[in-house]
Every structure is written in C-alpha cells, then in structure tokens.
C-alpha positions, 0 to 999 in steps of 0.5 A: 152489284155490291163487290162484283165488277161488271165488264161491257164489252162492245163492238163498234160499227156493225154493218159498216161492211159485210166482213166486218160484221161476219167477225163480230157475229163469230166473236158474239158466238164465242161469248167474247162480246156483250153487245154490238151497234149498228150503223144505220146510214151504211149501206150494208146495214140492211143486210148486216142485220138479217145476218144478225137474225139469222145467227139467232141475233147473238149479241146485243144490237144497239145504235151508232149514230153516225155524222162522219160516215156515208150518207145521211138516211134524210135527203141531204137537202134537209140537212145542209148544215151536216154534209159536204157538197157531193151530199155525204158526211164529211169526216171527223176532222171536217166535222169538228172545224164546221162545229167549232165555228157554229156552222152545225144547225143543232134542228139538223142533228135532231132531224137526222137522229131522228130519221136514224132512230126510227131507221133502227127501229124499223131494221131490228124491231125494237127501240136501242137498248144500247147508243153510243156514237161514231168516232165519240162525236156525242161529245161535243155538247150540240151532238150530244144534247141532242142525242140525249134528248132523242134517246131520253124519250125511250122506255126504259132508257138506254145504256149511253157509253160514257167517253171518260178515261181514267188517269190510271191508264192514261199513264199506264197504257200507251197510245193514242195518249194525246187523243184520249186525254182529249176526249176523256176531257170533253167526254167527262163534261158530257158524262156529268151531263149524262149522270144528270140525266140519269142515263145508264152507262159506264164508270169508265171507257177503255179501248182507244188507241191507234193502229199501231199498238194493237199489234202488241200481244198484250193490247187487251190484257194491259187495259184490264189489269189497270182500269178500276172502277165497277162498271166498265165498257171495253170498246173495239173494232174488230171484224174480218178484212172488209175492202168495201171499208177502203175509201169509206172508212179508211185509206188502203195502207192506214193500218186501219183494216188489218187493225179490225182483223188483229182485234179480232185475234186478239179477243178469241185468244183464251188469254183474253177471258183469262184476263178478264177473270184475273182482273175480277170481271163478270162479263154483262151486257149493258140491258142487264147492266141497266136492270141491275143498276135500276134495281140497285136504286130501288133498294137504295131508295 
C-alpha cells in the first residue's frame, strides 16, 4: 500500500426505494462505485437485493443500519424506547433529542441490530463485508457501542466507515460546513474508539453536503482535489427519481429527490474518473481494503 492512494467510494441507502437502487446498480456497472449498503428495514430491500442478484451482484452490498427510517425489523412492542407512537422510527432530529435526554434503552438498540444483522444475512447470504449507518447516527456513543460490538463478533471483521473530516476541506469545500464540523466532532471521538477496536475503515470521509451544492459541476472533483490522507471513502446518494422516497425520506420540494438524480450525473461524467486519477486515487472496494490493510500489519509485525 506504500505511495498508493486508495478511494471507497460507497453509495448509501440501497433498497430505500426501487429507483434508487436502479441508479446504483447502473452506476456499479459502470465501475463509478466500489460498494453499496442496504437498508434492511425498507420495504423495498427484499427486492432490491434480487435486483442486486440478477445484475451479477455488481457491487459490493454491505449494511445500513438504520434508527430513523420506516420501521423497525423487530415488532415495535420490544422496542419502545426507539419508535414513535404509530410504531416506526422517528426522524433524526426525534432521534437525537430522546438520545441526549437518555431516553434510548441502548439493550433496544443491540436488539434491534441485532435482528438487522441477521436480517442482512438472511437476504444477501453472507456476513456485511462493509457497515456503516444511516444519517451517521454511529456516532453517537450508545449507537455506536453497540453496532461495534455487533459487528466485532464478525469474521473477519468489516470495513466501519469512519465519519471524520478533515480541516482542509472543511475550509476549502462549501456546504453543509456547520453539519459537517458536528460530525467531524463527534465522528472523531467514535473513529479512535474505532482504531481501538482495530476496525477497518478509512482515514477520512467525504461527501457530506446539502441539496443545493450538488448542482455545482464541480461537486465531486472539488472534494478529490483537496482531501489528503491514503485511504479515503467518498459518500453518496445517488439513485433514479424515486416518488416511493416522498413522505419516507424526504418532503416533495426539499431538493432531496432531484439531489440522488444530480449525483448520479454527476458520478458517470468522464470528469469524475479523470478526477480521480489526477487526485492520484486507486478506486478499491473496502473488502480489499480490509485484506491489503491486514496484510500491511502482517508485514509490519
């Protein structure tokens, strides 16, 4: 791995909805992804991943374990603590208030990531190769000791996104700046406890941002001209229109829809790759990255 740079680039929330999922599976057979993961909870995830079979499972399909999204894959009477009265998720901002306040039993959260895990192991036949969580919410140290010691019992161990930022571009790359610093924050504390734990995972993470500054051309190849490091994951969202999205995951007019839709142009663009190349990346998918990682160690030792 010495002198090389390596790029994950992983698109979020497969199986959120059957058009969303279209547009990644196109995109994995153009080689612009390294790895997908799925929402196990959504509705659409059974079918999703018999899509996913029948393109030649074309992309590397790992978990999204979710909290603030449909409903639980437990019956919500076992987990009271994590739904809202009509026995679904609540949203992130919901998620985050009952968590400050210790409202969250974390026994609830093992429970449920639990029946998620095997959820994902029933539907793709194998153990997650690659984790990471919807809308970050690892980050947060209940969430997030859980799903590591979930996870820590997998052989061999996943790739777990690390949700850290550097200042480089947190200075250089406009938008969202005050949501990223907050998890970049948090995401740091959660990444040492990661390292600790020796599970895989990137130097930095890329991506973040609001729906208005995708529509800038230069969305993607900013990123990848100012991010350092050796290893780094480049989170996404693309995907097809998907209405099945509207009421779930986004309002009609929040510009989150048309956002999957302008990232997914934006990542088959030739101008994408050629960033990549310029910015001196391999593209690898985080299996890989786990074994040359693994390797590196052994040589090291």
């Amino acid at each position: 791995m010495e002198g090389k740079r390596y790029l994950v680039v992983t698109a979020d929330d497969f199986g959120i909805g059957p058009e969303t999922s279209r547009g990644i599976l196109d995109l994995a057979a153009r080689g612009r992804i390294t790895a997908s993961v799925l929402l196990v909870n959504s509705p659409h995830a059974d079918s999703s991943v018999r899509e996913w079979r029948l393109a030649g499972r074309p992309v590397e399909l790992g978990w999204h374990p979710c909290l603030t999204l449909d409903a639980p894959v437990l019956p919500p009477q076992q987990v009271p603590s994590l739904v809202t009265a009509d026995g679904r998720f609540p949203g992130l901002g919901r998620l985050m208030r009952r968590l400050w306040l210790q409202r969250i039993r974390p026994a609830e959260v093992e429970a449920e990531f639990e029946a998620q895990f095997h959820r994902f192991v029933d539907l793709v036949g194998a153990p997650p190769a690659v984790v990471n969580s919807h809308h970050h919410v690892q980050i947060f140290k209940i969430v997030g000791d859980v799903l590591r010691s979930v996870i820590g019992r997998t052989r061999p161990l996943p790739y777990l996104r690390r949700v850290r930022e550097p200042w480089r571009t947190l200075r250089r790359v406009p938008g969202a700046r005050a949501k990223r610093l907050f998890l970049s924050v948090l995401g740091g504390v959660e990444s040492r406890r990661q390292s600790s734990h020796r599970l895989p995972g990137n130097d930095w993470l890329v991506g973040v941002t609001d729906p208005p500054f995708v529509s800038s051309r230069r969305f993607l190849t900013r990123w990848l001209a100012h991010v350092p490091g050796r290893i780094v994951e480049l989170t996404c969202h693309p995907g097809h229109l998907d209405a099945t999205l509207i009421g779930r995951d986004c309002a009609a007019n929040d510009g989150q829809i048309e956002r999957r839709v302008r990232e997914f142009e934006l990542l088959q663009q030739a101008s994408f790759l050629d960033a990549c190349r310029k910015a001196g990346f391999e593209l690898i998918a985080p299996s890989q990255l786990a074994r040359l990682r693994g390797a590196e160690e052994r040589h090291a030792a």
